[in-house]
C-alpha positions as CSV (number, residue, x, y, z in Angstrom):
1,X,0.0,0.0,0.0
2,X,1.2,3.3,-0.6
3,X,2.1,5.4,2.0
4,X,1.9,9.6,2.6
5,X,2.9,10.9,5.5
6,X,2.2,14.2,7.1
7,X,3.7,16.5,9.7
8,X,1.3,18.9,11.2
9,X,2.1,21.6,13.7
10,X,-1.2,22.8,15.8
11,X,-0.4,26.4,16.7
12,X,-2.2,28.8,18.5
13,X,-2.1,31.4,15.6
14,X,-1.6,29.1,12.5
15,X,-1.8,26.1,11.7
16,X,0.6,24.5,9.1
17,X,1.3,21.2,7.7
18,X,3.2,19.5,4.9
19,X,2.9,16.4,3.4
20,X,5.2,13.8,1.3
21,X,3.2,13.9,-1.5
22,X,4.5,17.9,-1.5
23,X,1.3,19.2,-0.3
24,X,1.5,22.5,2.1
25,X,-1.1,23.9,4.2
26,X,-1.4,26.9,6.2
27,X,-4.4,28.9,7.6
28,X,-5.5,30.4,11.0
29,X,-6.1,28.5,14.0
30,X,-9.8,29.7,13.7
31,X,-13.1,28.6,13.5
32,X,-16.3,30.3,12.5
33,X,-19.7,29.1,13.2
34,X,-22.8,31.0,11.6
35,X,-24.5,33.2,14.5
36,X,-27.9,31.9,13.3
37,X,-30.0,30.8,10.9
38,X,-29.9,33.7,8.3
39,X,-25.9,33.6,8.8
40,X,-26.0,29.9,7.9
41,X,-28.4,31.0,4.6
42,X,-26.6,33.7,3.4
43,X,-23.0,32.1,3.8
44,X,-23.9,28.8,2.8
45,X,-22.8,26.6,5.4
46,X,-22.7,26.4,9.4
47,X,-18.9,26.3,9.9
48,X,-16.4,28.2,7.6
49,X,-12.9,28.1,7.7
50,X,-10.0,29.5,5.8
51,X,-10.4,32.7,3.9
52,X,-14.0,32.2,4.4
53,X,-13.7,33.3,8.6
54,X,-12.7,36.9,7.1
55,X,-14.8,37.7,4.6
56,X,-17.9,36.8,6.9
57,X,-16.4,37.9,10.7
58,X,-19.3,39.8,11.4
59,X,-21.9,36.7,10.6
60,X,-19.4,34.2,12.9
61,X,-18.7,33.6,15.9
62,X,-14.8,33.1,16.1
63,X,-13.2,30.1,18.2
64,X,-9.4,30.3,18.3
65,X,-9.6,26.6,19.8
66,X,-5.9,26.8,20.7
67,X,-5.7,30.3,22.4
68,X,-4.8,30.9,26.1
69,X,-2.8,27.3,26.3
70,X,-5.9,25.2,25.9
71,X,-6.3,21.4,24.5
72,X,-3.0,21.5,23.7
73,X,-1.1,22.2,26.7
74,X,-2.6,22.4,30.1
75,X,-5.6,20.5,29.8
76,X,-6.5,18.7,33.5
77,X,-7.9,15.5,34.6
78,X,-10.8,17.4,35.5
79,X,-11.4,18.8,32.4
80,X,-10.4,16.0,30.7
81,X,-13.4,13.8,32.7
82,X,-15.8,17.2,32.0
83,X,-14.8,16.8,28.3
84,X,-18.2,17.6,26.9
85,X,-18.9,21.0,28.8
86,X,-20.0,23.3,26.8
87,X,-16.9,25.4,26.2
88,X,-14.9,22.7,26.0
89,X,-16.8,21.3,23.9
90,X,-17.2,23.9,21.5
91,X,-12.9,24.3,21.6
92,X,-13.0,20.6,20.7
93,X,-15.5,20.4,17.8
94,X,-13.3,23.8,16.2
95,X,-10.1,22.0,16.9
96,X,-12.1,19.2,14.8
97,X,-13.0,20.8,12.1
98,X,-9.5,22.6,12.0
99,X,-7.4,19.3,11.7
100,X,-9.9,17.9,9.2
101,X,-9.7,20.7,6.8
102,X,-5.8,21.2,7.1
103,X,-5.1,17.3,6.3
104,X,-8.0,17.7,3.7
105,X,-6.0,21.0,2.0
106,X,-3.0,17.9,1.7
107,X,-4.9,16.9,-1.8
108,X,-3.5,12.9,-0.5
109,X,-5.0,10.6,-3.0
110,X,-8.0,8.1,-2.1
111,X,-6.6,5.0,-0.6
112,X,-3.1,5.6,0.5
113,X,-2.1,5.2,3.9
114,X,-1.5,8.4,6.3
115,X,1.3,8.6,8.8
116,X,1.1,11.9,10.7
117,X,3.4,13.4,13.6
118,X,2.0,16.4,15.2
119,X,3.9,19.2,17.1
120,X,2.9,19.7,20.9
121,X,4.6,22.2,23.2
122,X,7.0,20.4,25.2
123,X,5.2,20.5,28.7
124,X,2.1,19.6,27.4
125,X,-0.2,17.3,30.2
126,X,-0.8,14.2,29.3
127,X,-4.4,14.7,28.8
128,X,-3.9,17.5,26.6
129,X,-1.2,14.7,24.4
130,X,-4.1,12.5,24.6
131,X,-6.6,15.1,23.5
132,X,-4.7,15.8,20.2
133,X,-3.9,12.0,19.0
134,X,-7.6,11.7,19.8
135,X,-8.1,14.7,17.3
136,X,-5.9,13.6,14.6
137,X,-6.4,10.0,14.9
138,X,-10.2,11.0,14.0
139,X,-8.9,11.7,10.5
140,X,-5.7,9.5,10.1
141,X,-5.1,6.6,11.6
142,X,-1.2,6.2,12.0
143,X,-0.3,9.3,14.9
144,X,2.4,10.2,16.9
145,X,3.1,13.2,18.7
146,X,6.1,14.7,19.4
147,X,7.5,17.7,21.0
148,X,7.2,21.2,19.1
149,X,10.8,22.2,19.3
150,X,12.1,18.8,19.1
151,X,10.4,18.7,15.4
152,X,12.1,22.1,14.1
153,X,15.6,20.5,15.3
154,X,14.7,17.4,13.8
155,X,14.1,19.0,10.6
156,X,17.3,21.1,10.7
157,X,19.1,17.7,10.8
158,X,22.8,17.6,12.3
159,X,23.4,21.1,11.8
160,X,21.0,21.4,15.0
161,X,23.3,18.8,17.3
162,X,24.5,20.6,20.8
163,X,22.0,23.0,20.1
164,X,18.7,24.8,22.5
165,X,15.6,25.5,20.3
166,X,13.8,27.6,21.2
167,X,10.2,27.7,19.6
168,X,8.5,31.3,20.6
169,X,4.8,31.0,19.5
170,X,1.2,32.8,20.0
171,X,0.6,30.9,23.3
172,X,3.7,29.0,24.6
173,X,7.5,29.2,23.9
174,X,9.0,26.4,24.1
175,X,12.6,24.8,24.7
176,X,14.2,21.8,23.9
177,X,18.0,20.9,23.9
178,X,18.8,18.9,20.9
179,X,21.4,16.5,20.6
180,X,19.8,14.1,17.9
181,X,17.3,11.8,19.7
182,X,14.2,11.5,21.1
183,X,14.5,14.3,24.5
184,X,14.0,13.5,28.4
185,X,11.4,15.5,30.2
186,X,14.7,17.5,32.0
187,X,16.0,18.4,28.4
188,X,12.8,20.5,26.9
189,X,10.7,23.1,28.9
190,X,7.7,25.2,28.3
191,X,6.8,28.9,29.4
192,X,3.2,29.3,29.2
193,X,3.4,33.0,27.7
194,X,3.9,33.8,24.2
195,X,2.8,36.6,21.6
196,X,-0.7,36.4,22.4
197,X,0.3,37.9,26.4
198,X,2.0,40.7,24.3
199,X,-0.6,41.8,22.0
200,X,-2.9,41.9,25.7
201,X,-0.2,43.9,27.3
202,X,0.3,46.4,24.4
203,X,-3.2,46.9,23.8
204,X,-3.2,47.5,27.6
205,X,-0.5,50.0,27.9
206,X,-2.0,51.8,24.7
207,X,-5.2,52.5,26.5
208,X,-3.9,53.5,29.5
209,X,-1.3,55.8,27.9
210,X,-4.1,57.1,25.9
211,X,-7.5,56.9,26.7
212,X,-9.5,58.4,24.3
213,X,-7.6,55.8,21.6
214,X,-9.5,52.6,20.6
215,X,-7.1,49.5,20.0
216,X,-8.8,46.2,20.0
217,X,-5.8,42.8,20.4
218,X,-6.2,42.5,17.0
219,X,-4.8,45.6,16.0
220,X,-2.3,45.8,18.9
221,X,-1.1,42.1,17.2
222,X,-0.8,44.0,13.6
223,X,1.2,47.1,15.2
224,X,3.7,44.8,16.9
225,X,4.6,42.6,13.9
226,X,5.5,45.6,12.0
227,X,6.8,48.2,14.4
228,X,8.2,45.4,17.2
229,X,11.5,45.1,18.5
230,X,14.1,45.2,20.9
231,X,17.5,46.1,22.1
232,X,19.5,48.5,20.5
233,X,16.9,48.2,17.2
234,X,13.8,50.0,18.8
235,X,11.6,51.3,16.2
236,X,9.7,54.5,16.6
237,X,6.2,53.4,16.1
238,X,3.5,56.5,15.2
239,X,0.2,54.7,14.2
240,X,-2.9,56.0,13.6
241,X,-5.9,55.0,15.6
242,X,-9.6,55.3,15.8
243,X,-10.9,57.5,19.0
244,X,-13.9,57.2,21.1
245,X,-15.4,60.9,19.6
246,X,-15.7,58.7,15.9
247,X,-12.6,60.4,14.6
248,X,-9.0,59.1,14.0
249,X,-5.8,60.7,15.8
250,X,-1.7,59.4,15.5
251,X,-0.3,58.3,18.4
252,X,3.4,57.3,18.9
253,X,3.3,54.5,21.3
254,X,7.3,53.8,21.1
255,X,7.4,53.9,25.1
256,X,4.5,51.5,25.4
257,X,5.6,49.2,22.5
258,X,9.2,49.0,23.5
259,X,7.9,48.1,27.2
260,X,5.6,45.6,26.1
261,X,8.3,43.5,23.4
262,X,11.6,43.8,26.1
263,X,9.1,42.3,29.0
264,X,8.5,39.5,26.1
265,X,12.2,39.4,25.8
266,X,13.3,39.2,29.5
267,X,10.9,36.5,29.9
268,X,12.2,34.5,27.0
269,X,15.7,35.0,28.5
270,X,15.1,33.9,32.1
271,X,13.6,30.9,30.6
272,X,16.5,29.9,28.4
273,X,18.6,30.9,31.3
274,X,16.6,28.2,33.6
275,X,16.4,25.9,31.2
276,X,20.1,25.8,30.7
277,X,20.9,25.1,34.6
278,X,18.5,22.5,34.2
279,X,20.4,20.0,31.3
280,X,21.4,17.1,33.2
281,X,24.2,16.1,30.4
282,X,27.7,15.8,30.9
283,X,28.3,16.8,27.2
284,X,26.3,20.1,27.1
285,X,28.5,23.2,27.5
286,X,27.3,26.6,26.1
287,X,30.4,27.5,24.3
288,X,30.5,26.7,20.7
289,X,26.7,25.8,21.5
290,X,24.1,27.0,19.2
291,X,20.4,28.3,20.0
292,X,17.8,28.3,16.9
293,X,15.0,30.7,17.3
294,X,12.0,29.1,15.6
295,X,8.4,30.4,15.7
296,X,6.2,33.5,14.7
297,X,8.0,34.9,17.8
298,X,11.6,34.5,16.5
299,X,10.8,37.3,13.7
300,X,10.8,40.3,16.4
301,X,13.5,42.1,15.2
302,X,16.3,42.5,18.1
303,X,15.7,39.1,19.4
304,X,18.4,37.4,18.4
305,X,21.0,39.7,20.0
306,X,19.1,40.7,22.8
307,X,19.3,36.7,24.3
308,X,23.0,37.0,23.6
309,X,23.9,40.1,25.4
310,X,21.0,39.5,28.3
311,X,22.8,36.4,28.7
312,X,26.7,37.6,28.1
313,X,26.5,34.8,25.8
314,X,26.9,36.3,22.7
315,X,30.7,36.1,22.1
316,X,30.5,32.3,22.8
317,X,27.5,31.0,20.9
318,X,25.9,31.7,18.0
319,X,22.0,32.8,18.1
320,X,20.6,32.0,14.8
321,X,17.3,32.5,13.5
322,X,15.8,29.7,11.6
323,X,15.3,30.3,7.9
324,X,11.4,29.1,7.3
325,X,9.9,30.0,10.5
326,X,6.5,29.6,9.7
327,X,7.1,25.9,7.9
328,X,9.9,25.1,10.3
329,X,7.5,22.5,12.9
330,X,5.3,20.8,10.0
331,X,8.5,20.3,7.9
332,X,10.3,18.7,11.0
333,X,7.5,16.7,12.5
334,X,7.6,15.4,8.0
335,X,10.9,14.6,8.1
336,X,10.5,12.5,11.4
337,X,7.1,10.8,10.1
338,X,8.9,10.0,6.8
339,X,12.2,8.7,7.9
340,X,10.7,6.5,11.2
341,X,10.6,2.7,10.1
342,X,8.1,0.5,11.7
343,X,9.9,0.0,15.0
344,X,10.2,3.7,15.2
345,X,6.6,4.2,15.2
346,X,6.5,1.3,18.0
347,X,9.1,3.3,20.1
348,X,7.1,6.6,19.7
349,X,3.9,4.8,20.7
350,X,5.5,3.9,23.9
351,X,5.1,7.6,24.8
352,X,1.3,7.6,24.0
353,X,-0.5,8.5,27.4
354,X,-2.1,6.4,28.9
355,X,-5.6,7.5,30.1
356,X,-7.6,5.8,33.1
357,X,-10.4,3.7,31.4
358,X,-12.5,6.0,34.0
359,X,-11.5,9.6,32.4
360,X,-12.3,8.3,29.2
């Protein structure tokens, strides 16, 4: 029987996914359900995805189902036995349609066997591991997961031995040192705070720095990727907004900007910095080390040299943003789905989590 496999890479903001058969897919990590009945009529359908979710917004109602570290990452056993609350519920059934349509965007022929690793952030709970390969497995029946920056150093190949990825994302970064096998639990870490936290804290400081100024996260999210930064690169940033008297003013929100991206920064730094007193190895030694920035995250410009002077590790390891950031997880997760044999995909599915019959 033929065989495609897939790497898929759940994130908060996008998902992405590439497939063997040199399919690519990449769209929002959004759902929209028709508000009612006349929505339904007029748009054709009850759940839209895609391009679809923005040329009808007003008529939806938007689920993110991966925002604020949920299903993926820090799902309970309590929530896990509640599973069919209503907005939990709702998460899942978006987070359903999501995968579907992604591995559906593939274009893999009728037939033909699907092997899939999925990216998870490296601390994810168990139940939130089991969560997703329920998901997936809904759609394909040959899953693994795997840990998100573990895929992107995978992907790099050897280039990536000796090295910390870090994987800086909408709602989690993530670390993992790499040294070409499968990580321990003390070799990857996962800081529950990633872009989205910024584009809450922005918006924030915008209205309190200017209160007649209307800013929705949205917005604050579109003024950071283009004006963002850190470090010795600080951007002046003048943007134009709409006010509460119906008109439009410019503010320059450099201050608040500049304070909202280096708190990002200083958090992503005293998380490498823990992470790297936690490698229990023998072999790991930061100079002539490398650490790959991965992630929608990696792009703020400044970041790169901002962990190596925070860290006064600059001038003894290189910090090196990774070429294809958005790609980077789906390609590596690929990669690792395509070159497993059969008694790889046993060893992975010793690390499937095991659930109490009861939770279930």
């Amino acid at each position: 029987m033929d065989v495609c496999c897939i790497g898929i890479d759940l994130g908060t903001m996008f998902t992405t996914a590439a497939a063997s058969n040199g399919g690519r897919s990449c769209i929002r990590s959004e759902v929209g359900f028709a508000r009612d009945a006349v929505a339904k009529h007029l748009i054709g359908s009850s759940v839209v995805l895609g391009d679809l979710v923005t040329q009808h917004r007003q008529a939806l109602k938007i689920v993110r189902p991966f925002e604020r570290n949920s299903l993926k990452l820090a799902i309970t056993e309590d929530q896990f036995r509640s599973i069919s609350t209503e907005e939990t519920h709702e998460s899942l059934s978006a987070a359903a349609e999501l995968v579907s349509y992604t591995i559906d965007n593939l274009s893999i022929a009728s037939g033909v066997e699907q092997r899939c690793v999925v990216g998870i952030p490296a601390g994810a709970s168990v139940y939130s591991q089991r969560l997703v390969l329920d998901l997936v497995e809904a759609v394909t029946p040959y899953v693994a997961v795997v840990s998100e920056p573990f895929a992107v150093g995978f992907g790099v190949g050897s280039e990536a031995n000796n090295s910390i990825i870090i994987d800086i994302g909408a709602g989690t970064v993530d670390y993992c040192y790499y040294y070409g096998a499968f990580p321990s639990e003390q070799d990857q870490a996962t800081l529950g705070y990633g872009g989205d936290h910024v584009d809450h804290e922005l918006r924030r400081g915008i209205l309190e720095a200017f209160p007649d100024a209307k800013v929705s996260e949205a917005a604050a999210r579109r003024i950071k990727e283009r004006y963002g930064s850190v470090g010795d690169h600080v951007k002046q940033a003048v943007v134009e907004l709409p006010t509460r008297d119906g008109r439009s003013n410019k503010f320059d929100i450099t201050d608040v900007l500049r304070d909202a991206c280096t708190s990002f920064a200083n958090k992503i730094t005293n998380g490498l910095a823990k992470h790297i007193s936690s490698i229990d190895n023998d072999d790991f030694f930061i100079d002539g080390a490398k650490i790959l920035l991965a992630g929608g995250g990696s792009q703020l410009h400044g970041l790169d040299e901002y962990i190596g002077g925070a860290l006064s590790i600059g001038d003894r390891c290189d910090v090196i943003r990774i070429h294809d950031c958005k790609y980077a997880g789906a390609m590596g997760a690929l990669e690792l789905a395509r070159k497993l044999p059969d008694d790889g995909w046993d060893f992975l599915s010793q690390f499937r989590p095991q659930i109490d019959q009861r939770a279930a």
